[in-house]
C-alpha positions in Angstrom: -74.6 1.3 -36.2 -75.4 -0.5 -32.6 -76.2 -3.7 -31.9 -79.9 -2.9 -32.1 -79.8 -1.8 -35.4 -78.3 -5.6 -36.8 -81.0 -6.9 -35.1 -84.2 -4.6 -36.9 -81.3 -5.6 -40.1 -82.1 -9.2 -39.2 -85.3 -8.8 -38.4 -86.6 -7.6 -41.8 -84.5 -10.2 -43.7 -86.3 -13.1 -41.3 -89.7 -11.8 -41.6 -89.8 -9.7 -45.2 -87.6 -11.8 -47.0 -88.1 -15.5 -45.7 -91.5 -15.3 -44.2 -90.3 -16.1 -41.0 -93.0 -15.6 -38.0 -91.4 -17.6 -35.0 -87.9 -18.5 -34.3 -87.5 -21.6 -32.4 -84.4 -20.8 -30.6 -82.1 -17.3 -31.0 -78.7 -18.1 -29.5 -75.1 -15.9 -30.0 -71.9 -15.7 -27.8 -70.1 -12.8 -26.8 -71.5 -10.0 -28.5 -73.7 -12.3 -30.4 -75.4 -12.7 -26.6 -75.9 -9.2 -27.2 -77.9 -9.9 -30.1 -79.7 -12.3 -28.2 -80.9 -10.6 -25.5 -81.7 -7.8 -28.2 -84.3 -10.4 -30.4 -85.5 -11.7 -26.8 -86.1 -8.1 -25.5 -87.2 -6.5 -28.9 -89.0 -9.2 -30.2 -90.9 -10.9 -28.0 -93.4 -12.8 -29.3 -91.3 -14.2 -32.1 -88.7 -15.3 -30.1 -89.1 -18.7 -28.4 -86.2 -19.9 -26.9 -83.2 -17.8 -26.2 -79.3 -19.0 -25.2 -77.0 -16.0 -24.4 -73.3 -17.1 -24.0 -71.4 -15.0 -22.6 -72.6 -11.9 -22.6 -74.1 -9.4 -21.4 -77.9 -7.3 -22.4 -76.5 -4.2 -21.0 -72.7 -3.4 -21.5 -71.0 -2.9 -17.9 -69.2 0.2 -16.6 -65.8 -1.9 -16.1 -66.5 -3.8 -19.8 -66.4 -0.3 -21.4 -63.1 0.5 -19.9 -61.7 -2.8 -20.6 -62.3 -1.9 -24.2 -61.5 1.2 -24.6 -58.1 0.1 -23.9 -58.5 -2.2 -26.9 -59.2 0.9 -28.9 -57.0 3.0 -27.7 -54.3 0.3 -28.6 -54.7 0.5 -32.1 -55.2 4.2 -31.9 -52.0 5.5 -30.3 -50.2 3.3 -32.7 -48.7 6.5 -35.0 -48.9 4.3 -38.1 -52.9 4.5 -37.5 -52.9 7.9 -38.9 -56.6 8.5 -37.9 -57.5 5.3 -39.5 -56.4 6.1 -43.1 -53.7 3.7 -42.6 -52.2 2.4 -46.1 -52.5 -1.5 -44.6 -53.7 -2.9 -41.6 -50.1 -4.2 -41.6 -48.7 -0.7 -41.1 -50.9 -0.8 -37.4 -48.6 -4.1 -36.6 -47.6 -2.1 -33.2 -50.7 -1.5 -32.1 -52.3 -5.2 -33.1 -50.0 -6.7 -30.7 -50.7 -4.2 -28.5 -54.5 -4.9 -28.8 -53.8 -8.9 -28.4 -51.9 -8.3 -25.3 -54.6 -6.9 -23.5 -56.5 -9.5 -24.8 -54.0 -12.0 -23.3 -54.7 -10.7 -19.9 -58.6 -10.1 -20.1 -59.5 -12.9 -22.7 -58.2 -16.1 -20.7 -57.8 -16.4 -16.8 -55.2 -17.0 -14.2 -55.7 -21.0 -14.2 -55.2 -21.1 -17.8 -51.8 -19.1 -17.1 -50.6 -21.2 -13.8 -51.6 -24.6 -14.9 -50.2 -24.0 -18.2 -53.2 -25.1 -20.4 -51.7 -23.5 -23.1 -50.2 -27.0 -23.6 -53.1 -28.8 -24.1 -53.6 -26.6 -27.3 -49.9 -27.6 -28.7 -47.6 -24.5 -27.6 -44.0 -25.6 -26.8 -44.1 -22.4 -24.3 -46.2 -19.1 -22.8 -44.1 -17.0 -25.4 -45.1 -19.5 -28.1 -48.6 -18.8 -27.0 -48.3 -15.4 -26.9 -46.7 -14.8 -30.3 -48.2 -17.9 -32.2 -51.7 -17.5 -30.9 -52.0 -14.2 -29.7 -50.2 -12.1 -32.1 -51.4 -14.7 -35.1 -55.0 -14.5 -34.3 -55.6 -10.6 -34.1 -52.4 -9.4 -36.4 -54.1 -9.8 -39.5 -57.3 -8.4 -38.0 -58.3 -4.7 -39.8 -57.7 -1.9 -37.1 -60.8 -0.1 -38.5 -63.0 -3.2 -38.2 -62.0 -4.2 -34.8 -63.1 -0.3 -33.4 -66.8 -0.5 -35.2 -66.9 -3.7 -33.1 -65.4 -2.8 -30.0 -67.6 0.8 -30.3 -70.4 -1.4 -30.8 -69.7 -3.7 -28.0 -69.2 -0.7 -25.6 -72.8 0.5 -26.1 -75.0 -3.1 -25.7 -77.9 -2.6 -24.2 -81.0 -3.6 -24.4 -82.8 -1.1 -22.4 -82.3 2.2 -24.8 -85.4 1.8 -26.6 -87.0 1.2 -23.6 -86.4 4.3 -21.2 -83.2 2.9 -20.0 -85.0 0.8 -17.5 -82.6 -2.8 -18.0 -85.3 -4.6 -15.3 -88.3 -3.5 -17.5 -86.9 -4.4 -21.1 -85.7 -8.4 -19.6 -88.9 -8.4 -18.5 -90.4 -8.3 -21.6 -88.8 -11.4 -22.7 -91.3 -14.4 -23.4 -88.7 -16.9 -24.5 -87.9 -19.7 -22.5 -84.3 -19.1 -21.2 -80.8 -20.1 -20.7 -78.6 -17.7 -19.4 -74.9 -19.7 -20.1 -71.5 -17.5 -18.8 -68.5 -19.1 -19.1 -66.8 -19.9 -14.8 -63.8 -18.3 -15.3 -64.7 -15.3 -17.7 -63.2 -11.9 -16.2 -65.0 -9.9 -19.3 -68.4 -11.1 -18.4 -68.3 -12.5 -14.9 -71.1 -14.9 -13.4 -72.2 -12.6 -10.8 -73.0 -9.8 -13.7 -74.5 -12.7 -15.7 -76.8 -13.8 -12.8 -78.2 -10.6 -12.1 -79.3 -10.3 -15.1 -80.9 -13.7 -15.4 -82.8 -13.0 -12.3 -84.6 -10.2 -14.0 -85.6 -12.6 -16.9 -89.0 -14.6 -16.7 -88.9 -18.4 -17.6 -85.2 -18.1 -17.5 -82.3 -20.6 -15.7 -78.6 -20.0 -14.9 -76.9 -22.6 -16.9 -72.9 -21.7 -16.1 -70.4 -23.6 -18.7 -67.3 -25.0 -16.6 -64.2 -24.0 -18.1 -60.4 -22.9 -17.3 -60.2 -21.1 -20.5 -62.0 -18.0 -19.8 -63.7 -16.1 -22.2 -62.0 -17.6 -25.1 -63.7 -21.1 -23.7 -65.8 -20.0 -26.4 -63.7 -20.9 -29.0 -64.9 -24.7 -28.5 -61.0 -25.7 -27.5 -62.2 -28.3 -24.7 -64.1 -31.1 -25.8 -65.8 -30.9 -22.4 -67.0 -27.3 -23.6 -68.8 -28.1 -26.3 -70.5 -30.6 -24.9 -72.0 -28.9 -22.2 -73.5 -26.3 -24.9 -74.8 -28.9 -26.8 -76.7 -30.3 -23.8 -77.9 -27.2 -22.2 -79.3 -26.3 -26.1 -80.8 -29.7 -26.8 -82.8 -29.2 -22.9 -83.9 -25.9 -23.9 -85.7 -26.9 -27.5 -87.0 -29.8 -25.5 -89.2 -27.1 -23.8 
């Protein structure tokens, strides 16, 4: 399953199931973007606004690599057993494996050097680490986090369209805000802005942050207003 097939999955629940014929806005983050630019690219005359965060249409060379660390985490953990682990707490070794690389990819230097881990109530960087880190992905499934990441690796919009990535943005009709996040070394501005450029009625809408890609999680009040602006403009269109 790619990302393209949840989207024809959504699709035919929208339109067979609930009658839908236009969507007013289609917006995701991370590899919900990925969704996004997939409704905006495969769907074009349904889609009317659309509001990547964060993300990507076409997975990047360095992206891939990034994650297939992630897998490879969880794999070389000997407990995995070819994924017919017992309990996803047998793969402990390789979870907190998996979230340190996260730790290093997932938020950015300025959250590390000016400490912003305190604004979130951690007494200290191995608090962080082991309360937050460790606590979010340890009682994550192994097996559910590699059907994502595989996923993930493989985003891109242009397959069904003769791997031309120029040719399938430009089919998108939707008005568009293309919104990465400053500081986010998984899906840097410069790859986000190259892709915008390729996207009619589109605009570059970067979200200020120091939290890197998990500024997505809506920690900074600041954050989540920015998104709530940039989406209010857009459906004002």
């Amino acid at each position: 399953m790619r990302i393209s097939d949840d989207v024809r999955a959504q699709h035919k629940l929208v339109t067979e199931k609930f009658g839908i014929e236009k969507l007013a806005l289609v917006v995701g983050a991370s590899m919900g973007a990925q969704q996004t630019y997939e409704w905006a690219v495969r769907y074009p005359d349904i889609v009317a606004r659309a509001a990547p965060l964060a993300g990507t249409a076409k997975n990047t060379d360095h992206c891939f690599i990034f994650t297939q660390t992630l897998i490879d985490a969880l794999e070389s953990d000997p407990a995995f057993d070819g994924g017919w682990y017992k309990s996803a707490e047998d793969v402990h070794r390789g979870l907190r494996r998996h979230a340190a690389l996260w730790a290093v990819t997932g938020w950015c230097t300025e959250f590390y050097s000016q400490e912003l881990w305190r604004d979130i109530a951690f007494s200290s960087y191995e608090d962080f680490l082991f309360n937050f880190m460790d606590g979010y992905f340890g009682p994550m499934d192994p097996n559910n986090l590699l059907c994502m990441a595989w996923k993930w690796q493989r985003g891109d919009v242009s397959r069904g369209f003769g791997g031309d990535v120029a040719s399938a943005l430009a089919r998108i009709k939707a008005k568009t805000f293309v919104m990465p996040v400053t500081s986010d070394l998984v899906f840097p501005l410069a790859v986000c802005e190259a892709e915008q450029r390729l996207i009619p009625h589109s605009e570059f809408r970067p979200l200020k942050s120091n939290f890197g890609h998990f500024g997505l999680i809506g920690i900074e009040p600041s954050f989540s207003q920015q998104i709530d602006a940039n989406l209010n403009e857009l459906l004002s269109l």
